[in-house]
C-alpha positions as CSV (number, residue, x, y, z in Angstrom):
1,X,-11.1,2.7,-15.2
2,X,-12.5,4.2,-12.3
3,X,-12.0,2.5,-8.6
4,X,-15.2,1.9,-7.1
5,X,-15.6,0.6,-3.6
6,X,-17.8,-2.2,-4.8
7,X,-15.6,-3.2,-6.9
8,X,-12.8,-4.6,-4.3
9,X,-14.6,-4.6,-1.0
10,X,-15.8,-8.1,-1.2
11,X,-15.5,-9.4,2.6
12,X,-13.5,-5.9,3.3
13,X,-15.4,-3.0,4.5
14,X,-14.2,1.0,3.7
15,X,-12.2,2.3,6.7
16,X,-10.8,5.5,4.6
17,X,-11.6,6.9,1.3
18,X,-9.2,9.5,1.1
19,X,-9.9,10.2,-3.1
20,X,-6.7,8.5,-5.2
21,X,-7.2,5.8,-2.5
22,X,-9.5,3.3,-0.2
23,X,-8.3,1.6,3.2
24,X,-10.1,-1.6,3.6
25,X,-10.1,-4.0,6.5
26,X,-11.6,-7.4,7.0
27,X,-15.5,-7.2,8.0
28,X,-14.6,-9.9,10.4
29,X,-11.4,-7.9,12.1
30,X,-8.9,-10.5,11.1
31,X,-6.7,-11.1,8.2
32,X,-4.5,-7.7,6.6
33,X,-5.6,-4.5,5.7
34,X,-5.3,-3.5,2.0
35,X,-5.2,-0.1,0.2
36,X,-5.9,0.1,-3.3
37,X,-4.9,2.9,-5.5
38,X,-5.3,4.8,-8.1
39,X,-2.0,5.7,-10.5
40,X,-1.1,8.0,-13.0
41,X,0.5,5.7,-15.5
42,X,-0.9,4.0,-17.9
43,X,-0.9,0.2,-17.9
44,X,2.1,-1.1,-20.2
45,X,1.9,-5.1,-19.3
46,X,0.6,-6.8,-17.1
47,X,-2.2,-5.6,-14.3
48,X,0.4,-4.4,-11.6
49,X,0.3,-5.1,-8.1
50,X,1.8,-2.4,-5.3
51,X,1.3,-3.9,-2.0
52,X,1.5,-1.8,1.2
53,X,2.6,-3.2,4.7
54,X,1.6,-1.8,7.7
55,X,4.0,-1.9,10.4
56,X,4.4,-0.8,14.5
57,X,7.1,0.9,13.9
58,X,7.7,1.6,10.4
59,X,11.2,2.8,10.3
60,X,12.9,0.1,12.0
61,X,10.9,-2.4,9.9
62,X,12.3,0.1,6.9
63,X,15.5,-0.2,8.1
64,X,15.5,-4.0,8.9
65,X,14.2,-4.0,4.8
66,X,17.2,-2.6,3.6
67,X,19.2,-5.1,5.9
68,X,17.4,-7.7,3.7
69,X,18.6,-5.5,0.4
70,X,15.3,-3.0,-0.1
71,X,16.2,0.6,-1.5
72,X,14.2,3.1,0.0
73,X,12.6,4.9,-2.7
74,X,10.6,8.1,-0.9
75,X,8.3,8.9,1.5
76,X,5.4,9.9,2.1
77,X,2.2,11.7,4.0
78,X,-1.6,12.2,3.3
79,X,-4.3,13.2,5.5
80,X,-1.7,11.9,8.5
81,X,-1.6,8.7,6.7
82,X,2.7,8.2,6.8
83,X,4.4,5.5,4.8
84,X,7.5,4.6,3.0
85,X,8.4,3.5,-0.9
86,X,10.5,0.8,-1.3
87,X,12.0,-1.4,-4.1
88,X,12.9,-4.9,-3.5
89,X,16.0,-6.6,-5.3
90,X,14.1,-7.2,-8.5
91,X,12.6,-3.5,-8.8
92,X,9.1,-4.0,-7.8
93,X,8.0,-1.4,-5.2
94,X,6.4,-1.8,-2.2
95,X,5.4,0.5,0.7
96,X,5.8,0.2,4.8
97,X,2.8,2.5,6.7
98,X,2.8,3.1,10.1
């Protein structure tokens, strides 16, 4: 399937399209931000979720995750764009930008 920004911008409006994914923010300035993207994988299950955080300072709120029991999994950067890839106790991975 191919993401389309149509296809998830309903009350959101594109603030970055940077290819294998979108940045979208409320229209109205309020609410969270949400970044779709695109994976390699194929599905095996269930549609799967990835949810990214943004965060002030992301590596004390990384560090205050793996307080709470997160394993840091990687980081990243794209087109300045910085974030980090966490698990949570049960395995599901997450990611704190900033």
């Amino acid at each position: 399937m191919v993401l389309k920004p149509h296809m998830v911008t309903a009350g959101c409006r594109v603030t970055g399209d940077y290819g294998a994914f979108l940045l979208l923010e409320p229209e109205d300035g309020s609410g969270v931000s949400m970044g779709p993207q695109r994976v390699p994988e194929p599905r095996t299950g269930k549609n799967r979720a990835h949810v990214d955080f943004p965060a002030g300072d992301r590596e004390v709120e990384v560090r205050r995750l793996e307080g709470l029991g997160a394993t840091v999994l990687g980081e990243q950067e794209v087109h300045g764009l910085r974030w980090t890839v966490l698990a949570d106790a049960c395995g599901n991975e997450f990611c704190v930008a900033g």
